[in-house]
N, C-alpha and C positions, 0 to 999 in steps of 0.2 A: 687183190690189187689188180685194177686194167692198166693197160698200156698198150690200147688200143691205138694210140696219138703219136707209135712210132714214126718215125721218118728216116727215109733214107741215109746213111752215115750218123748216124748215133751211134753213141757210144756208151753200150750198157753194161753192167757187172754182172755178171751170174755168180746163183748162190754156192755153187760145186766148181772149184777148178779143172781147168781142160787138162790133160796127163802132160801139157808141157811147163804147168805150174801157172798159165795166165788166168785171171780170173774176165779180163776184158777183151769184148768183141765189137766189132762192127756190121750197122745193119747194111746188105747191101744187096738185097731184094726183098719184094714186100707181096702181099698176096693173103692166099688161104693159107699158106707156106710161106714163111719166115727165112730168109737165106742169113747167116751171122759168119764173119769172119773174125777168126782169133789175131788178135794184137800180138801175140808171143810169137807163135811159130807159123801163121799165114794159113792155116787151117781151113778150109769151109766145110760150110754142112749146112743143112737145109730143115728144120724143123716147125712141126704146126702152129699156127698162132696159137693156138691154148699151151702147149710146150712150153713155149716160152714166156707167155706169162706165167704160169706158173715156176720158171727157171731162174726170170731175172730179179734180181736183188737189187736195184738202185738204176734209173739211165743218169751214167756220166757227165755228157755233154751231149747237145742237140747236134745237128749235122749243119747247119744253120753256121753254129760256131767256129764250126771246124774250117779251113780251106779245103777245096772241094781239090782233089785230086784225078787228073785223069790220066791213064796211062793205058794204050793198047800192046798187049803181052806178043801180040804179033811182031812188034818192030823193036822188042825191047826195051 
């Protein structure tokens, strides 16, 4: 299965849960390297595009759908 059509803030399910029991991330950089944050506990991590198609199990929601959040951690 490709999911090469990701987009920024999608919302995909991976087949393995994270160790803090989420099973859902968000996409939130894109490349050769895939960047994914976890919905449970704010996680990142940075894994290959083949990684993660081979990882993810369903996209959620598109980024599209979502409201687009923007927040710089500088100013809290």
């Amino acid at each position: 299965m490709k999911y090469a059509d990701l987009a920024l803030n999608d919302r995909v399910r991976l087949r393995k849960p994270h160790p803090c029991g989420s099973y859902e991330w968000r996409v939130v950089r894109l490349g050769a390297d895939i960047g994914l944050k976890c919905l449970g506990c704010g996680r990142r991590v940075l894994l290959s595009r083949s990684e993660v198609e081979k990882r993810i199990k369903i996209i959620v929601s598109r980024g599209a759908d979502e409201p687009t959040i923007v927040s710089d951690e500088r100013y809290g």
